[in-house]
mmCIF file as Biopython writes it, N, C-alpha, C and O atoms, coordinates in Angstrom:
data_model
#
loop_
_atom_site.group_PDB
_atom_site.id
_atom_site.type_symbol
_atom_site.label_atom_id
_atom_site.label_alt_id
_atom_site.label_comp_id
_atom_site.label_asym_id
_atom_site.label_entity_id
_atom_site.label_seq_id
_atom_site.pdbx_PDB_ins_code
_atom_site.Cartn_x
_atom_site.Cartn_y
_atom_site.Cartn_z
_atom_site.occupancy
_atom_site.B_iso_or_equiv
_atom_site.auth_seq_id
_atom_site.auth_asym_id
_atom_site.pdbx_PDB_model_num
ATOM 1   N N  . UNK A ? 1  ? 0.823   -1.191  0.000  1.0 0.0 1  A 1 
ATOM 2   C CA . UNK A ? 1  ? 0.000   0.000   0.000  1.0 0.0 1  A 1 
ATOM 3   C C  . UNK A ? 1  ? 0.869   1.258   0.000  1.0 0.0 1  A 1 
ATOM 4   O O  . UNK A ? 1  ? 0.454   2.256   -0.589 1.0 0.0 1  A 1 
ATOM 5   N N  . UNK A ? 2  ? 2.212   1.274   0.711  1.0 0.0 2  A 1 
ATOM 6   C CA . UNK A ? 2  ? 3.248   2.157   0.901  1.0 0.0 2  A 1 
ATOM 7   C C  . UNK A ? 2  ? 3.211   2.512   -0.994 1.0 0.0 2  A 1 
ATOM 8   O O  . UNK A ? 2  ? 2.982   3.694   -1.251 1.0 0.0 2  A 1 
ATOM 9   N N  . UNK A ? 3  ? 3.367   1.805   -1.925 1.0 0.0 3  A 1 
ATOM 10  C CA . UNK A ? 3  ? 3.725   1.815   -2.940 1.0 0.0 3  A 1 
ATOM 11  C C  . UNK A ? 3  ? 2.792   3.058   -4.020 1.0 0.0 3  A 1 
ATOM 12  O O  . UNK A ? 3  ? 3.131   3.782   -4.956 1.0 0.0 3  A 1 
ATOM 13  N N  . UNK A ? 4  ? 1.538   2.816   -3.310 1.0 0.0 4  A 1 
ATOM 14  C CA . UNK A ? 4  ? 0.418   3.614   -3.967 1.0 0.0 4  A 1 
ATOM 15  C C  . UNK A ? 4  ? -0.038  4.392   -3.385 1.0 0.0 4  A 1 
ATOM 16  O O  . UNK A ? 4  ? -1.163  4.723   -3.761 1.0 0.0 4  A 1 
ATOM 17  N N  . UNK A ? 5  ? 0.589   5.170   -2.082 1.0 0.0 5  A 1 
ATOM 18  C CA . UNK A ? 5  ? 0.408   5.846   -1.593 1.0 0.0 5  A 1 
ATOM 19  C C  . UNK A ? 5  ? 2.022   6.718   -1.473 1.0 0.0 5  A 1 
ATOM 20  O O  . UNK A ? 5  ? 3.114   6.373   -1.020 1.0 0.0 5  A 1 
ATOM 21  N N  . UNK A ? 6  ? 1.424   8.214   -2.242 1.0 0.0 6  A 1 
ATOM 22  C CA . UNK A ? 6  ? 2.671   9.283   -2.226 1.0 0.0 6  A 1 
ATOM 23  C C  . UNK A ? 6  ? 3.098   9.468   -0.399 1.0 0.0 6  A 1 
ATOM 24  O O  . UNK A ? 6  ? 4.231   9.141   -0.047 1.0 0.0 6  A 1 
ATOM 25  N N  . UNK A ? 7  ? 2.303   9.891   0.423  1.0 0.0 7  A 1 
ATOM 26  C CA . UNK A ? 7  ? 2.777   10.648  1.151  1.0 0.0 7  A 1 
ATOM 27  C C  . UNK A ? 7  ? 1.706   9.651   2.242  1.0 0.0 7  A 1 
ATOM 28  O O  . UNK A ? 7  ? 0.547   9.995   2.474  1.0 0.0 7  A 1 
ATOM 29  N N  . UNK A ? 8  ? 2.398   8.268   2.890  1.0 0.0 8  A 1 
ATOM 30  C CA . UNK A ? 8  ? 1.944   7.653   3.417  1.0 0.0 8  A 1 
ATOM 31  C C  . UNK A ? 8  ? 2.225   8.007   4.799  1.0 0.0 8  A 1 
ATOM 32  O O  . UNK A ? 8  ? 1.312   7.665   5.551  1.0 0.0 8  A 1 
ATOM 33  N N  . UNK A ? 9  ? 3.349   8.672   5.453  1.0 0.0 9  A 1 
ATOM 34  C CA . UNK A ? 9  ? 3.758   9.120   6.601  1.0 0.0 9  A 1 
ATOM 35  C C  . UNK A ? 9  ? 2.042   10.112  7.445  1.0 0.0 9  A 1 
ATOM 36  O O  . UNK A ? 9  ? 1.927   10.525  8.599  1.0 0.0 9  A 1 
ATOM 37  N N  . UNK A ? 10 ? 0.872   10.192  6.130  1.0 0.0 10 A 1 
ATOM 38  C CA . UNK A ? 10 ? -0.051  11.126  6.534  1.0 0.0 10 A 1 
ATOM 39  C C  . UNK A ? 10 ? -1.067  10.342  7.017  1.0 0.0 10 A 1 
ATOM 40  O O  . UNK A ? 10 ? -2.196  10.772  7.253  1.0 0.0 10 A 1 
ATOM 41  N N  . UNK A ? 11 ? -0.797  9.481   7.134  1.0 0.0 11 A 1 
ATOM 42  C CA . UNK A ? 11 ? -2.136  8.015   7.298  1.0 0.0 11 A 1 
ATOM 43  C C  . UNK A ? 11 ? -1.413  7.534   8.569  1.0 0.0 11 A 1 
ATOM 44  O O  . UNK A ? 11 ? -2.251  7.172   9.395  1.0 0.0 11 A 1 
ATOM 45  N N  . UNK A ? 12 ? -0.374  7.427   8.937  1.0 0.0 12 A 1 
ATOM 46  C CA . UNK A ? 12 ? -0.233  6.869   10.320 1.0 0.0 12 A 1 
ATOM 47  C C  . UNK A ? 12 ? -0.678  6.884   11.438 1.0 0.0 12 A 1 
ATOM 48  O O  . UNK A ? 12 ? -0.221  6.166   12.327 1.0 0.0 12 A 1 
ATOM 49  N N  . UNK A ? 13 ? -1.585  7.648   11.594 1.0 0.0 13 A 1 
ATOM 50  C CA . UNK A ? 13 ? -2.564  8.116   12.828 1.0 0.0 13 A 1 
ATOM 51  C C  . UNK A ? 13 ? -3.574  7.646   12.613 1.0 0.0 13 A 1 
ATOM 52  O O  . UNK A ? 13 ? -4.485  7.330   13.378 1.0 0.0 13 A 1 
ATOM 53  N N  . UNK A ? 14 ? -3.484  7.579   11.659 1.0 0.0 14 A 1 
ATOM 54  C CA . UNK A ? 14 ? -5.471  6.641   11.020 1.0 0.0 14 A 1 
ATOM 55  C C  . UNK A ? 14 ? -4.945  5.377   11.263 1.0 0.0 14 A 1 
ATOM 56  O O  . UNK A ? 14 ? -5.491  4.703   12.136 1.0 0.0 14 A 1 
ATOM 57  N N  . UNK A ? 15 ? -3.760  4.816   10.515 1.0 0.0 15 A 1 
ATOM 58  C CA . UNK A ? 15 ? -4.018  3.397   10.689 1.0 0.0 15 A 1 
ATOM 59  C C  . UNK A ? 15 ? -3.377  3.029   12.117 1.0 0.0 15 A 1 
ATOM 60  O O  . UNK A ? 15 ? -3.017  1.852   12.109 1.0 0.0 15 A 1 
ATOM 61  N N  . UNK A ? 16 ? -3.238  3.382   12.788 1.0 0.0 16 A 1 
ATOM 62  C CA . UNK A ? 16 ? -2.680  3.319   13.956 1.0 0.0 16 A 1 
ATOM 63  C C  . UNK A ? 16 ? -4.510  3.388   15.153 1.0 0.0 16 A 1 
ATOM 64  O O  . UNK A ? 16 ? -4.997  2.647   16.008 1.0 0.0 16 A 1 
ATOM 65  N N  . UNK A ? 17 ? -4.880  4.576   14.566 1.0 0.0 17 A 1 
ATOM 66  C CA . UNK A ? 17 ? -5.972  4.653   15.399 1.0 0.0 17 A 1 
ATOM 67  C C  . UNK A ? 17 ? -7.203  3.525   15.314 1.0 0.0 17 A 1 
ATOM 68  O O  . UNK A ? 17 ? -7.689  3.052   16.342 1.0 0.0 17 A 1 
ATOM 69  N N  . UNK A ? 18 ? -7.584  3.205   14.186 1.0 0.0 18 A 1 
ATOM 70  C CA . UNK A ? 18 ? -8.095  1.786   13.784 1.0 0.0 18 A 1 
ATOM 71  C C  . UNK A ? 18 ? -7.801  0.685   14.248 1.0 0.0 18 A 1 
ATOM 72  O O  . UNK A ? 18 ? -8.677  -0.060  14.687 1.0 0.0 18 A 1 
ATOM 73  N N  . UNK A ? 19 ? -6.247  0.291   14.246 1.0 0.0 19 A 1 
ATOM 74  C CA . UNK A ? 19 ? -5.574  -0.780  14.882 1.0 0.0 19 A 1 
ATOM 75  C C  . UNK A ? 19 ? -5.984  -0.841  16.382 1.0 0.0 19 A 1 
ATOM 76  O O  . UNK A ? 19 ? -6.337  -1.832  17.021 1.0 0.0 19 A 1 
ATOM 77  N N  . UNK A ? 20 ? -5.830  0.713   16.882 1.0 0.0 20 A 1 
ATOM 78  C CA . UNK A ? 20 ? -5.828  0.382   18.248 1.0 0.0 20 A 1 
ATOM 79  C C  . UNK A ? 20 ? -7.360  0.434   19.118 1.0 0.0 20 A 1 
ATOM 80  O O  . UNK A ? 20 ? -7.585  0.355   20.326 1.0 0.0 20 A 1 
ATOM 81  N N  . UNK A ? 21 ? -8.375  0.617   17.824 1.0 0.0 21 A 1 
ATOM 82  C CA . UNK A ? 21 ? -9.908  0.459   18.569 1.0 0.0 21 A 1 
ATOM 83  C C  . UNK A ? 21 ? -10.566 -0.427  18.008 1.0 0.0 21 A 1 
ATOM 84  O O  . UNK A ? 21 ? -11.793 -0.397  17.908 1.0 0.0 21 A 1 
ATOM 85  N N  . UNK A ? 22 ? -9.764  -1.409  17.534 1.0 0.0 22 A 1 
ATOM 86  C CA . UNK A ? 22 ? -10.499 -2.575  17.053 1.0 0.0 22 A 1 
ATOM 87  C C  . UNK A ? 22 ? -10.155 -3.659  17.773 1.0 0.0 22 A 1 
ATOM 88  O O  . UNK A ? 22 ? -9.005  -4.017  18.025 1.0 0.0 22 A 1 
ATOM 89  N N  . UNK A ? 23 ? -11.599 -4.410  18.250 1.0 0.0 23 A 1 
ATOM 90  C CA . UNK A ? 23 ? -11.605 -5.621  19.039 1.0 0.0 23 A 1 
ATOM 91  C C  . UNK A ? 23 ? -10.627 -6.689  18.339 1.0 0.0 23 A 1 
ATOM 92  O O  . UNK A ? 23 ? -10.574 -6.943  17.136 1.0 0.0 23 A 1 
ATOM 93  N N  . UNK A ? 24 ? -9.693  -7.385  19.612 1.0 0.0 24 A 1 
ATOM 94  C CA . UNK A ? 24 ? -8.857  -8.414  19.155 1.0 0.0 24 A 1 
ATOM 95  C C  . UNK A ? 24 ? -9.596  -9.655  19.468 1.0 0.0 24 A 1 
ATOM 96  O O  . UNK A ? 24 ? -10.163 -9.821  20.548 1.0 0.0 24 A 1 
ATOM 97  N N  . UNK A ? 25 ? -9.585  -10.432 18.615 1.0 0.0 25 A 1 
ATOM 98  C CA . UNK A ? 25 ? -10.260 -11.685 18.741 1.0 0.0 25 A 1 
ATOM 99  C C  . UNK A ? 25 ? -10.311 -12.799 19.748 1.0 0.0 25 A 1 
ATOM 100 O O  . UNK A ? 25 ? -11.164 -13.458 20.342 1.0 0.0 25 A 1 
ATOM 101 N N  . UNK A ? 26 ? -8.811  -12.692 19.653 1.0 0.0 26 A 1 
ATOM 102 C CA . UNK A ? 26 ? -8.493  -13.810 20.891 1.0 0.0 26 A 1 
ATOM 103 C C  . UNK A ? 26 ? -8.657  -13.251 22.168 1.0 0.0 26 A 1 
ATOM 104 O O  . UNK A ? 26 ? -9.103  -14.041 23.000 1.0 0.0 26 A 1 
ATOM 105 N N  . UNK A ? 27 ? -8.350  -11.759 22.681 1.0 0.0 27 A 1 
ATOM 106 C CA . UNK A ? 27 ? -9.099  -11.325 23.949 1.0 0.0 27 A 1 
ATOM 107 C C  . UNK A ? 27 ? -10.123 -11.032 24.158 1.0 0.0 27 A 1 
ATOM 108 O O  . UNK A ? 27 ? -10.614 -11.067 25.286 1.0 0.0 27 A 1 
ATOM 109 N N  . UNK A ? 28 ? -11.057 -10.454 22.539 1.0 0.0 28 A 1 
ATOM 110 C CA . UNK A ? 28 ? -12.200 -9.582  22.981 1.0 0.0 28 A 1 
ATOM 111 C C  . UNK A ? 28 ? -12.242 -8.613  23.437 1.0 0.0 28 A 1 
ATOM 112 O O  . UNK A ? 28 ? -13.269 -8.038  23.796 1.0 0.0 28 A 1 
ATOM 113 N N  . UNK A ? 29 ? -10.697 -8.061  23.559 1.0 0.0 29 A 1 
ATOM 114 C CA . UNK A ? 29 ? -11.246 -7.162  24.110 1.0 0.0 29 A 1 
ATOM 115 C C  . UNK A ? 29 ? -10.248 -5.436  22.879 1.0 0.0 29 A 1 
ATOM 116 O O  . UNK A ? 29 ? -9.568  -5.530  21.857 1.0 0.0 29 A 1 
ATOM 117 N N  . UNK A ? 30 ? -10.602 -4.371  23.558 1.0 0.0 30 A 1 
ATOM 118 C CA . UNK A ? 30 ? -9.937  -3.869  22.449 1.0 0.0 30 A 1 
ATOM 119 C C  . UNK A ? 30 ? -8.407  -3.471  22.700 1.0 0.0 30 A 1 
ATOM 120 O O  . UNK A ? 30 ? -8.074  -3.712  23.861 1.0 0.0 30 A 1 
ATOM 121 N N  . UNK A ? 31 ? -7.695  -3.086  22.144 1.0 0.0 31 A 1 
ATOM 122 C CA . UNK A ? 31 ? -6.130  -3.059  22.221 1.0 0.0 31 A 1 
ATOM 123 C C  . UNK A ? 31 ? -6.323  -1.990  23.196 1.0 0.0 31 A 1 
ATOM 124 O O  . UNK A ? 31 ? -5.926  -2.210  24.340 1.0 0.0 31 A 1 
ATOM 125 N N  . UNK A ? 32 ? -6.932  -0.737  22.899 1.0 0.0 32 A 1 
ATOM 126 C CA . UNK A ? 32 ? -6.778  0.455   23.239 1.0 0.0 32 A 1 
ATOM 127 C C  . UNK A ? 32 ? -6.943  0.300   24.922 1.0 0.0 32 A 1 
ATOM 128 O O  . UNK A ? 32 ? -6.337  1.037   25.700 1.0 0.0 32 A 1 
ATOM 129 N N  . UNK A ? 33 ? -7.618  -0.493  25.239 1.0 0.0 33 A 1 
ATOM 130 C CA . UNK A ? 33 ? -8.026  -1.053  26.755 1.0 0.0 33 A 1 
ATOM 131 C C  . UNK A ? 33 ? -6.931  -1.587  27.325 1.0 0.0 33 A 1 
ATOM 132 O O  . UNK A ? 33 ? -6.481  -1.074  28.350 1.0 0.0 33 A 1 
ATOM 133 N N  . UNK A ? 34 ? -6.549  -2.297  26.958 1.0 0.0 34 A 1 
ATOM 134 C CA . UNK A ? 34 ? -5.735  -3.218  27.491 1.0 0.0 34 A 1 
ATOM 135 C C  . UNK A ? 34 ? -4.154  -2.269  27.375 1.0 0.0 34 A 1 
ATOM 136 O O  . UNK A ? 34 ? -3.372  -2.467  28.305 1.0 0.0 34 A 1 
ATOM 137 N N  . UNK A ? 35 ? -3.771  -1.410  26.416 1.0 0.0 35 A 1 
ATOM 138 C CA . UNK A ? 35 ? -2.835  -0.651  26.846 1.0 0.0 35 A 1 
ATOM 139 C C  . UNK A ? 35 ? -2.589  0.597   27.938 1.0 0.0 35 A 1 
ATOM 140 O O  . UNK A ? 35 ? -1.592  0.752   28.644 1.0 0.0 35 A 1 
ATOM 141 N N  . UNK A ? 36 ? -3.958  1.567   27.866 1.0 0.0 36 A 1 
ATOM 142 C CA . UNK A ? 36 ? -3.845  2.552   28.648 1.0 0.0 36 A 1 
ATOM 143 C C  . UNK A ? 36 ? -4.780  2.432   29.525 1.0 0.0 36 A 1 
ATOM 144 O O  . UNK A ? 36 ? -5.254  3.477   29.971 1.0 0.0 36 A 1 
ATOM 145 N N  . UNK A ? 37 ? -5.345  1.030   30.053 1.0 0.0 37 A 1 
ATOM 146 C CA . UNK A ? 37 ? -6.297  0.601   31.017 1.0 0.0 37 A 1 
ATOM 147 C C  . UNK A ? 37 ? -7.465  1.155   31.551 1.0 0.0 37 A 1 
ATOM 148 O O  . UNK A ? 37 ? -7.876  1.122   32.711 1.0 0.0 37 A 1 
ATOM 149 N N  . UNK A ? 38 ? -8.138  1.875   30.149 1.0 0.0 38 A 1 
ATOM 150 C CA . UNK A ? 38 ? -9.721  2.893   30.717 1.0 0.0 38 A 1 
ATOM 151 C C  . UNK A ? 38 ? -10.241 2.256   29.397 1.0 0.0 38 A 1 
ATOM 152 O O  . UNK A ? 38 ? -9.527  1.500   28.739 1.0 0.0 38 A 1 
ATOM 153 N N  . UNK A ? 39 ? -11.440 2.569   29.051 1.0 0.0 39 A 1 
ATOM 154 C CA . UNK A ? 39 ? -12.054 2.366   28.211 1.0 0.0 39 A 1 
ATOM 155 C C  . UNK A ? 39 ? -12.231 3.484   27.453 1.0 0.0 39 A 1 
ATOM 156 O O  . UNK A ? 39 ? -12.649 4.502   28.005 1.0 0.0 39 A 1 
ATOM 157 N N  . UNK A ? 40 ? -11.927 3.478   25.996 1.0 0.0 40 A 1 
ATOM 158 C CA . UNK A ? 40 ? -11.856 4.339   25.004 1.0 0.0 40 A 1 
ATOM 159 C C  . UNK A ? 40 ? -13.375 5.095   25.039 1.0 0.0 40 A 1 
ATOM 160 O O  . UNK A ? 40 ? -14.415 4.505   25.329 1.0 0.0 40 A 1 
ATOM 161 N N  . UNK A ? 41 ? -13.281 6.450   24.698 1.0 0.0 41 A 1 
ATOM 162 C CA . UNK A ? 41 ? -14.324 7.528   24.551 1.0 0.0 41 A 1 
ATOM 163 C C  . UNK A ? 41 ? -14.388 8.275   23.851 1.0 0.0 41 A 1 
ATOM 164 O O  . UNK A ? 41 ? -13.967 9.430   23.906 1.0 0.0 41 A 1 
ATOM 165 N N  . UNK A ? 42 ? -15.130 7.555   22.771 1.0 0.0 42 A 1 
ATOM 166 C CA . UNK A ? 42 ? -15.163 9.036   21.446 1.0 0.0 42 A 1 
ATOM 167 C C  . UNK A ? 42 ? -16.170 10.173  21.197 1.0 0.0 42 A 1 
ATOM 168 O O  . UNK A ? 42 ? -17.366 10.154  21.488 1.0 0.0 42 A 1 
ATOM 169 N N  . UNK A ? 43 ? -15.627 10.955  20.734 1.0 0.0 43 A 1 
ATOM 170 C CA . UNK A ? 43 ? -16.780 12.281  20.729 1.0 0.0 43 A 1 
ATOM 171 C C  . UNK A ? 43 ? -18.349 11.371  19.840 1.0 0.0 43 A 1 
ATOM 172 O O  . UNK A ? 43 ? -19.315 11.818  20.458 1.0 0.0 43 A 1 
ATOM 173 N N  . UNK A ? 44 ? -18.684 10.749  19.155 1.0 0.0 44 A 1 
ATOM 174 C CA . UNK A ? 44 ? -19.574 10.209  18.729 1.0 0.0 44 A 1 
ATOM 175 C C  . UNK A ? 44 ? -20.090 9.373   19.820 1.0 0.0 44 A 1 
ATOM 176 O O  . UNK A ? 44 ? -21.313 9.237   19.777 1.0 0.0 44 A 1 
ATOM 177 N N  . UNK A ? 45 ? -19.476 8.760   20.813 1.0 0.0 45 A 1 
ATOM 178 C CA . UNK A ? 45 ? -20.398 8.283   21.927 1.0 0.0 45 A 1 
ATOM 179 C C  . UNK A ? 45 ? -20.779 9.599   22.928 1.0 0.0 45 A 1 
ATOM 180 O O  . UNK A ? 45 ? -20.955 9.412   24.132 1.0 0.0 45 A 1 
ATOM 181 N N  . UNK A ? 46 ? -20.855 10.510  22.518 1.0 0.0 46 A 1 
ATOM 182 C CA . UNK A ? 46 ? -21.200 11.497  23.467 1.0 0.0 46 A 1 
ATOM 183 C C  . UNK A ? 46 ? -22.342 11.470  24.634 1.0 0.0 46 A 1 
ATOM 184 O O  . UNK A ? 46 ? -22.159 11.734  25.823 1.0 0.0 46 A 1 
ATOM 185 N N  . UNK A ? 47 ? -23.186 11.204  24.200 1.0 0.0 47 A 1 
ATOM 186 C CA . UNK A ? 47 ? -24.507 10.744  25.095 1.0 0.0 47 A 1 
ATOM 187 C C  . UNK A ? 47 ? -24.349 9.052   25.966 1.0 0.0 47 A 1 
ATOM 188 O O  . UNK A ? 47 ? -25.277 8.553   26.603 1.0 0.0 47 A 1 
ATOM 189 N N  . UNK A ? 48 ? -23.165 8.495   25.813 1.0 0.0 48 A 1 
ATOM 190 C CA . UNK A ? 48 ? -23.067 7.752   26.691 1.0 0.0 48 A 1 
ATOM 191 C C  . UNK A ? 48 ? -21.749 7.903   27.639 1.0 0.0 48 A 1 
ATOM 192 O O  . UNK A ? 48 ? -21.710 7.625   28.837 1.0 0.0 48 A 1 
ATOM 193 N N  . UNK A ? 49 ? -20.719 8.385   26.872 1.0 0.0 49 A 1 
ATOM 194 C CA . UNK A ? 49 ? -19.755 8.876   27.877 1.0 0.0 49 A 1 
ATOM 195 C C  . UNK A ? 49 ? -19.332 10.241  27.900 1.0 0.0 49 A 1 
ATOM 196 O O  . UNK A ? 49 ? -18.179 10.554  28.196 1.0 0.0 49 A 1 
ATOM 197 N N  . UNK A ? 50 ? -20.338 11.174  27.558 1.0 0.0 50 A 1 
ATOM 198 C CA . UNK A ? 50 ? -20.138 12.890  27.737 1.0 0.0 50 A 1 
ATOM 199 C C  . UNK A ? 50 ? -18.979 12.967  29.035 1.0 0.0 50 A 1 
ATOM 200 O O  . UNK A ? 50 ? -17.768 12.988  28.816 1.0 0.0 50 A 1 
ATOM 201 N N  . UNK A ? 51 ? -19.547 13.001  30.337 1.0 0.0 51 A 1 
ATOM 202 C CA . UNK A ? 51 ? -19.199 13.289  31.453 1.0 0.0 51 A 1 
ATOM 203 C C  . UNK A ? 51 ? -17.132 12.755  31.292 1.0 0.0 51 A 1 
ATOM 204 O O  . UNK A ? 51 ? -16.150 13.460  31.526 1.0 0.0 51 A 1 
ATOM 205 N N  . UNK A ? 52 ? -17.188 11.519  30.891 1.0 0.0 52 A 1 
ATOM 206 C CA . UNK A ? 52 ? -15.774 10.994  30.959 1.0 0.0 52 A 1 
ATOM 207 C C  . UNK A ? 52 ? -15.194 11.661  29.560 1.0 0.0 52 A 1 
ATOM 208 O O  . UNK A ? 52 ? -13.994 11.404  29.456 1.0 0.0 52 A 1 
ATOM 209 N N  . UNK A ? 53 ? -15.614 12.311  28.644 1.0 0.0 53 A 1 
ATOM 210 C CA . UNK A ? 53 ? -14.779 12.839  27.418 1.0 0.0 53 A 1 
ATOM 211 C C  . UNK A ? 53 ? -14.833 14.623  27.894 1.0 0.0 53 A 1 
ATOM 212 O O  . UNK A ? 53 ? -14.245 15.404  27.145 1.0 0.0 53 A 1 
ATOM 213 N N  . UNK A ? 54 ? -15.386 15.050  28.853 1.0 0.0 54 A 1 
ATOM 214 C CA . UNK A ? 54 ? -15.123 16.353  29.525 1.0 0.0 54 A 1 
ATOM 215 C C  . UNK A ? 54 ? -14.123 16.420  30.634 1.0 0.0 54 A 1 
ATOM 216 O O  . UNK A ? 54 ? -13.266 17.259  30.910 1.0 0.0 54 A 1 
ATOM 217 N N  . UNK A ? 55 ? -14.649 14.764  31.453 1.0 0.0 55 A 1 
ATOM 218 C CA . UNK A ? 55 ? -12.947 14.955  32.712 1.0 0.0 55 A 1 
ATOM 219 C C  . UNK A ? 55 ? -11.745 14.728  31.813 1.0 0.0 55 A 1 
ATOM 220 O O  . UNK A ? 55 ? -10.702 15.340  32.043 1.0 0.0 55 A 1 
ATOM 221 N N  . UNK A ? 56 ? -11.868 13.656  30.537 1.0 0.0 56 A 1 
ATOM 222 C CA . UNK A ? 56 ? -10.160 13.507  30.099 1.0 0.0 56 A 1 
ATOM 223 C C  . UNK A ? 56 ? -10.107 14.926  29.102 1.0 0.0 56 A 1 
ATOM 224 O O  . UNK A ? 56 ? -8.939  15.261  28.907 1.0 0.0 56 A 1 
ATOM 225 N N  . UNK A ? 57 ? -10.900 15.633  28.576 1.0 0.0 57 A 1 
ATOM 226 C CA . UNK A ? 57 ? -10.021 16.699  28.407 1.0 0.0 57 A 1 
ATOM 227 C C  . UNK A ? 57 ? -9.320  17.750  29.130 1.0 0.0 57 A 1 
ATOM 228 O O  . UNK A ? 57 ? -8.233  18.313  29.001 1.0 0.0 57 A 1 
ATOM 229 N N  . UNK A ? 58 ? -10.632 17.855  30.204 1.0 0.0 58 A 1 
ATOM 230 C CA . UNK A ? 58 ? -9.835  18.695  31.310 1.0 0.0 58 A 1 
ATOM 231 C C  . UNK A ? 58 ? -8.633  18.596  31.845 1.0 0.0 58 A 1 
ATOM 232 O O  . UNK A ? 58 ? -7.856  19.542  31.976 1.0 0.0 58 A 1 
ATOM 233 N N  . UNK A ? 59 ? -8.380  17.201  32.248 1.0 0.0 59 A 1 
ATOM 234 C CA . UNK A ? 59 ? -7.282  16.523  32.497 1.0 0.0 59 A 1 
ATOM 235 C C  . UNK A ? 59 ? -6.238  17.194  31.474 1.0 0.0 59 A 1 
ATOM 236 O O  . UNK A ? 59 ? -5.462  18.032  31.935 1.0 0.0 59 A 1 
ATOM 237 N N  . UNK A ? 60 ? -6.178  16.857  30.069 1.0 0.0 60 A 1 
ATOM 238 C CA . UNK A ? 60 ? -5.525  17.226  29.024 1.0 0.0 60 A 1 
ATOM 239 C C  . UNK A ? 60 ? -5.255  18.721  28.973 1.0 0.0 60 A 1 
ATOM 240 O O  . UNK A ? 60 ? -4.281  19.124  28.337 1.0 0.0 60 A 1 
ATOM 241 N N  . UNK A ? 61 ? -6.046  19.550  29.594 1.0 0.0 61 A 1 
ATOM 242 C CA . UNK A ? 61 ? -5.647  20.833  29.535 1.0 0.0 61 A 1 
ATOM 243 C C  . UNK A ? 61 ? -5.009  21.337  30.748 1.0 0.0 61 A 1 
ATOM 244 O O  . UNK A ? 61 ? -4.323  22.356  30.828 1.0 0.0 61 A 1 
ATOM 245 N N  . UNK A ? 62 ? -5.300  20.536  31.667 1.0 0.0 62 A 1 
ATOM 246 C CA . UNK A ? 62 ? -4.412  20.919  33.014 1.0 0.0 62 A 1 
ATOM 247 C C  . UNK A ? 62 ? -2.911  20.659  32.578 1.0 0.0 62 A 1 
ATOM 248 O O  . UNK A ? 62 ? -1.939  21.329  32.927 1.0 0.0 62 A 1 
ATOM 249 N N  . UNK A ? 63 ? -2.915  19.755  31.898 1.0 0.0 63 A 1 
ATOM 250 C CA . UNK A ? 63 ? -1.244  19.211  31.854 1.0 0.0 63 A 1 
ATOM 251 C C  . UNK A ? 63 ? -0.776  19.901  30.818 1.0 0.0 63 A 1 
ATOM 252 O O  . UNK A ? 63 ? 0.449   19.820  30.729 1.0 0.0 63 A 1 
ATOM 253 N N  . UNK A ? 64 ? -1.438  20.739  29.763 1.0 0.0 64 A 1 
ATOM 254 C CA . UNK A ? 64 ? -0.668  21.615  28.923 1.0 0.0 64 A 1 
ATOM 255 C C  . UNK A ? 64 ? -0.251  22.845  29.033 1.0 0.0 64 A 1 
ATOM 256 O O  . UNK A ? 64 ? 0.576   23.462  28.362 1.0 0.0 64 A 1 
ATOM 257 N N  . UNK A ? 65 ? -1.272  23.349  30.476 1.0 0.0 65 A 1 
ATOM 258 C CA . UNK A ? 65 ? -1.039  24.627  30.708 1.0 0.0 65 A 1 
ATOM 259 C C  . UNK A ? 65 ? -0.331  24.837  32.368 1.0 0.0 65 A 1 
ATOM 260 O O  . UNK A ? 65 ? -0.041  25.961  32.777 1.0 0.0 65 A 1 
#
């Protein structure tokens, strides 16, 4: 795919981010879990994890500023 793609260094966050929220078979469970030990929260689940995608940004802005 490297081959047909000019400027593949621009996709590494995509395919990286895919990799890491997709259920693994043999655990079931998803990568993203099992590395940074919370359960992933995306702005599209908003109405089920609003409250936890407002503390981890806050979080995120305490530590930048």
């Amino acid at each position: 795919m490297a081959k047909e793609i000019k400027f593949w260094d621009k996709y590494i966050q995509l395919v990286l981010f895919a990799y890491q929220t997709k259920e693994l078979r043999i655990l079931k469970q998803i990568l993203y879990k099992l590395v940074y030990g919370k359960k992933l929260a995306l702005v599209i689940d908003y109405k089920l994890y609003g409250s936890i995608i407002i503390k981890r940004l806050l979080e995120i802005i305490d530590k930048v500023s």
